[in-house]
Backbone as a ProteinNet text record, in pm:
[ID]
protein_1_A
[PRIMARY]
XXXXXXXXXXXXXXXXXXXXXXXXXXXXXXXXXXXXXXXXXXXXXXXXXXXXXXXXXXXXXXXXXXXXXXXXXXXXXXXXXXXXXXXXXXXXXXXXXXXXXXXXXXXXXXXXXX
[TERTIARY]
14659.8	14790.6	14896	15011.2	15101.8	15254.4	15333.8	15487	15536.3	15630.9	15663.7	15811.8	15902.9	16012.7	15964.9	16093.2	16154.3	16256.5	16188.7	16329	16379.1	16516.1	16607.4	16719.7	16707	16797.7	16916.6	17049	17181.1	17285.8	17389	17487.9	17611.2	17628.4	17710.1	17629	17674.3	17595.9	17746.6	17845.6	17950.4	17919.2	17956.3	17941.7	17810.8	17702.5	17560.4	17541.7	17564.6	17549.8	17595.1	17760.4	17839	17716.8	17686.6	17632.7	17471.3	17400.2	17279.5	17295.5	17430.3	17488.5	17514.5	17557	17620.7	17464.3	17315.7	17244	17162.2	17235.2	17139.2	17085.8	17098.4	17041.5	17188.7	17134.4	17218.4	17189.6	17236.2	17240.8	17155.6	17075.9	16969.2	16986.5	16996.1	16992.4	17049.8	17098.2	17192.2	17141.6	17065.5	17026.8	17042.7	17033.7	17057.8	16922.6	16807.2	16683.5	16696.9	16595.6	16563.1	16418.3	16404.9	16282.8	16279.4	16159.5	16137.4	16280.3	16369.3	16498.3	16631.4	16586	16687.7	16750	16872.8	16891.6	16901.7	16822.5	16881.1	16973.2	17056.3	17133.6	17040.7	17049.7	16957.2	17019.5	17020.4	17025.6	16976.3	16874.9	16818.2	16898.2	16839.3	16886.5	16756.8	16809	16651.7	16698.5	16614.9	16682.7	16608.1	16649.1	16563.7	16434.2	16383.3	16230.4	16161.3	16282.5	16181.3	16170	16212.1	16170	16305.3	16268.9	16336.1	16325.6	16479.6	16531.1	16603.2	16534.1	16559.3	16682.4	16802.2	16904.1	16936.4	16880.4	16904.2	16949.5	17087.1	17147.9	17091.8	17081.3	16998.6	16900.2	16825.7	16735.6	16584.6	16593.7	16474.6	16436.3	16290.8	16276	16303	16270.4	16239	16164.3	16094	15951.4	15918.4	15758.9	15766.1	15633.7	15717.1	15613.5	15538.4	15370.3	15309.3	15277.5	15211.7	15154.1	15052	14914.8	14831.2	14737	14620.4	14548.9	14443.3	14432.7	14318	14353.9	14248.2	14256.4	14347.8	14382	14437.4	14294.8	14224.4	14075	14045.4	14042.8	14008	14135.2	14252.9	14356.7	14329.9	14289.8	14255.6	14162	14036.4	13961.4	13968.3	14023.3	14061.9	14153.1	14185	14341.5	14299.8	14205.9	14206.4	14135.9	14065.1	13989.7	14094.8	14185.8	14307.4	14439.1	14418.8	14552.6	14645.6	14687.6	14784	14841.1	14801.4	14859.9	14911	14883.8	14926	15016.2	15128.1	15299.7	15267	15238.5	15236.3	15196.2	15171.1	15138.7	15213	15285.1	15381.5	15277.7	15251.4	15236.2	15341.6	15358.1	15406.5	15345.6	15358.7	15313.5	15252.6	15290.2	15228.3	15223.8	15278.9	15245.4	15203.3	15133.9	15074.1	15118.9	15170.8	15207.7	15134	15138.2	15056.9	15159.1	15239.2	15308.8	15263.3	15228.5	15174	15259.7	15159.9	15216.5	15098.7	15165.3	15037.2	15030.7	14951.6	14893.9	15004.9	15124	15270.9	15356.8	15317.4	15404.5	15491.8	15527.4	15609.2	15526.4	15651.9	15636	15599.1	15484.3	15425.2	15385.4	15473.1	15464.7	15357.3	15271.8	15134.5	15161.1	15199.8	15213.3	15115.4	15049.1	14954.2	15021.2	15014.8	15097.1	14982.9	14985.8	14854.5	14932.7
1873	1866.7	1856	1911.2	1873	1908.7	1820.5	1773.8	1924.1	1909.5	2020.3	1989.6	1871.6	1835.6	1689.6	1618	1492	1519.1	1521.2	1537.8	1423.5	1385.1	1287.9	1329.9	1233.2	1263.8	1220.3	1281.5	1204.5	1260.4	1118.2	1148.3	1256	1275.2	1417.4	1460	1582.5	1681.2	1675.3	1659.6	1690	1582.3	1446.6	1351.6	1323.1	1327.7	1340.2	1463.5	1551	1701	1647.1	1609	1544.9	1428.3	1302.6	1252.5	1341.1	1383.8	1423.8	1510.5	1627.4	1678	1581.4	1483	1382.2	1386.4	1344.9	1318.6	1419.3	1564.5	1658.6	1786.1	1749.6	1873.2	1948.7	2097	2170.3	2230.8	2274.1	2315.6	2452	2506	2647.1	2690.7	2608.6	2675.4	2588.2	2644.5	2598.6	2653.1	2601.6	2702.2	2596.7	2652.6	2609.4	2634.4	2510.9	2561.3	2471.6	2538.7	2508	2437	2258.6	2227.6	2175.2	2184.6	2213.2	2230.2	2136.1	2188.5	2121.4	2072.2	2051.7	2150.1	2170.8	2221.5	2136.5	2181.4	2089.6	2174.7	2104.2	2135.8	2100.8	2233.7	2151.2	2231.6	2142.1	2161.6	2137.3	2207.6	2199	2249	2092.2	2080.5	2095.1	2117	2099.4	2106.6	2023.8	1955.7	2048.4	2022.9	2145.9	2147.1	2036	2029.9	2069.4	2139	2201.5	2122.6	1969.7	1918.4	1927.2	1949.4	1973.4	1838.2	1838.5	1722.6	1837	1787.5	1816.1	1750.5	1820.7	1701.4	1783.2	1674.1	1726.9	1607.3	1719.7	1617.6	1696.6	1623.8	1619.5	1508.5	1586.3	1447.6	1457.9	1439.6	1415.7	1290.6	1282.3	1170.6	1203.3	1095.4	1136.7	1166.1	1264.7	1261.8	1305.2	1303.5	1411.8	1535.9	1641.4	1774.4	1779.2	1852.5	1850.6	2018.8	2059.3	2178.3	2191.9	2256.8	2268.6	2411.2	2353.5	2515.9	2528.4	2379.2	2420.6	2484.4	2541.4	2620.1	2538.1	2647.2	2541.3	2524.8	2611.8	2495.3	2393.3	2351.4	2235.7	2113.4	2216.9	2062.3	1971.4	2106.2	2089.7	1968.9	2015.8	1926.8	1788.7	1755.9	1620.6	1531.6	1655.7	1534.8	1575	1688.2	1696.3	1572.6	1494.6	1326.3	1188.6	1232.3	1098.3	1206	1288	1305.3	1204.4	1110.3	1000.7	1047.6	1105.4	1153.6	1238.2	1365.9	1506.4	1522.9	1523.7	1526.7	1714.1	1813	1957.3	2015.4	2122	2260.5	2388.9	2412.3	2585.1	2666.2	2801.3	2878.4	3046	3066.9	3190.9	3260	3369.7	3512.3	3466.3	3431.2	3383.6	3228.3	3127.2	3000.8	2940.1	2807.5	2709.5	2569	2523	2379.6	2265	2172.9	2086.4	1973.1	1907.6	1778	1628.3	1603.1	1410	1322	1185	1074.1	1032.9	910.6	852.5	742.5	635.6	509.1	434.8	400.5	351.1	397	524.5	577.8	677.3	745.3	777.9	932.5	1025.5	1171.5	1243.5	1316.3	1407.3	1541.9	1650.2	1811.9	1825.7	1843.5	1967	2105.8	2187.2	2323.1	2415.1	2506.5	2620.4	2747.7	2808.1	2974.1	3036.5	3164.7	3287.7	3357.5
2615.2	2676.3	2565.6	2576	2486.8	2527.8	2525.2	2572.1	2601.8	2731.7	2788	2728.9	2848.1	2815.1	2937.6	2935.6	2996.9	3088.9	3160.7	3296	3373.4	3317.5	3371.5	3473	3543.9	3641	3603.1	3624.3	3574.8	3699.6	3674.1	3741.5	3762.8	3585.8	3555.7	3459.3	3444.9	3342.1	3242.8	3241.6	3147	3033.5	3081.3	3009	2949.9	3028	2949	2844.7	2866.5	2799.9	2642.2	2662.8	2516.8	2490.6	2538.1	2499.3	2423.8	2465.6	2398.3	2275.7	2281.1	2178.5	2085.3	2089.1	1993.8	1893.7	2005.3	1947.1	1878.2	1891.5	1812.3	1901.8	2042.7	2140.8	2134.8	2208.5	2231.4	2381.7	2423.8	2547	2576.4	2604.5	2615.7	2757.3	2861.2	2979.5	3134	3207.7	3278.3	3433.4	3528	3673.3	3768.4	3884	4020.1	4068.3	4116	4139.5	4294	4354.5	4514.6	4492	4555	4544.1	4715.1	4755.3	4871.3	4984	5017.6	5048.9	5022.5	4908.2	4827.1	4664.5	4639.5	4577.1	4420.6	4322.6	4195.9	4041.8	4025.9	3920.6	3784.9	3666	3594.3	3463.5	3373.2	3244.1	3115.5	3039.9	2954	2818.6	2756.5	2614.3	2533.6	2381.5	2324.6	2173.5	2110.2	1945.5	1830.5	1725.5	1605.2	1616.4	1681.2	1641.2	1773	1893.8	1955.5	2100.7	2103.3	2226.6	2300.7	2426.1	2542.2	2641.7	2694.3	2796.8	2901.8	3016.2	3123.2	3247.7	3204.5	3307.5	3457	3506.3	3662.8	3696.6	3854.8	3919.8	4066.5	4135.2	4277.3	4308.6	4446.5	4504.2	4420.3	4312.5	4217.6	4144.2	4056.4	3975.8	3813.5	3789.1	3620	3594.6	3479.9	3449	3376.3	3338.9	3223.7	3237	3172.4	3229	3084	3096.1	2999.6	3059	2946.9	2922.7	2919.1	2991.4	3021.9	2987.7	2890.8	2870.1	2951.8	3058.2	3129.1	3241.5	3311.8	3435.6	3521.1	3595.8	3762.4	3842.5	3801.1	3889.3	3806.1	3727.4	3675.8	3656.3	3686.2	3695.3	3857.1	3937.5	4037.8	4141.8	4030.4	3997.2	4006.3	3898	3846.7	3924.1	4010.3	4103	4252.6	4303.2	4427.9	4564.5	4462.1	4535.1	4534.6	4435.5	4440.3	4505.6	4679.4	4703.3	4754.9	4697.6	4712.6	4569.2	4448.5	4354.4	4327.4	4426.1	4429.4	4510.9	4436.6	4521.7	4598.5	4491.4	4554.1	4427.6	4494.8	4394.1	4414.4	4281.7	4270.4	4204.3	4258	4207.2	4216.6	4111.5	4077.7	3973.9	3970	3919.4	3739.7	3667	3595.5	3527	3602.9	3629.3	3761.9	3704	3811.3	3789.4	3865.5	3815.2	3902.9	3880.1	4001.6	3936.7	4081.6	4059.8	4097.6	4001.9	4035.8	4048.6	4089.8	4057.6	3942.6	3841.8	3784.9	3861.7	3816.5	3887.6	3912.5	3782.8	3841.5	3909.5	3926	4032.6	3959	3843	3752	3788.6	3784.3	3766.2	3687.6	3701.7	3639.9	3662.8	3569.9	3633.6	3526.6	3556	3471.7	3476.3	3394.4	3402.5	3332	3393.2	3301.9	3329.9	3215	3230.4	3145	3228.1	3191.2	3069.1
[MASK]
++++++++++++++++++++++++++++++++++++++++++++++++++++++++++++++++++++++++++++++++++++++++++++++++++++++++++++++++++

């Protein structure tokens, strides 16, 4: 597994945006995404070395997404006997994501892309 980005939820994107700039991110991408029927505002920053922060304003958590080289049958696997952990599963055309909880309760997107 290895670090996707950190997705925080925030109140504004103006004032956070300046704030994370201050700390070195820059701004890469800016979309309007639909999660089940809510809409989220989201803006990704990401610093020289590559790591990405995820700022969304909508009805979401914080969390953090990892990257995945194993199969989606085998992420599958591993989480399909604890579904009290398996928030849902996206698939599209060449990703699979599967969304958790861990044991504290804290958000976790697993993503595999072909």
């Amino acid at each position: 597994m290895k670090l996707r980005h950190f997705g925080l939820v925030v109140k504004d994107h103006k004032e956070t945006v300046e704030f994370y700039k201050r700390l070195g991110f820059k701004v890469i991408k800016k979309s309007i995404e639909k999660w089940l029927t809510h809409d989220l505002a989201i803006v990704k920053m990401e610093n020289e070395k590559g790591e990405i922060l995820e700022l969304i304003i909508g009805d979401w958590r914080p969390h953090i997404a990892l990257n995945s080289e194993d199969s989606p049958n085998y992420l599958w696997e591993q989480f399909a006997g604890k579904a009290n952990q398996i928030l849902t599963v996206k698939r599209k055309p060449k990703i699979f994501i599967v969304y958790l909880k861990d044991p504290s309760g804290n958000y976790v997107e697993v993503v595999h892309e072909n």
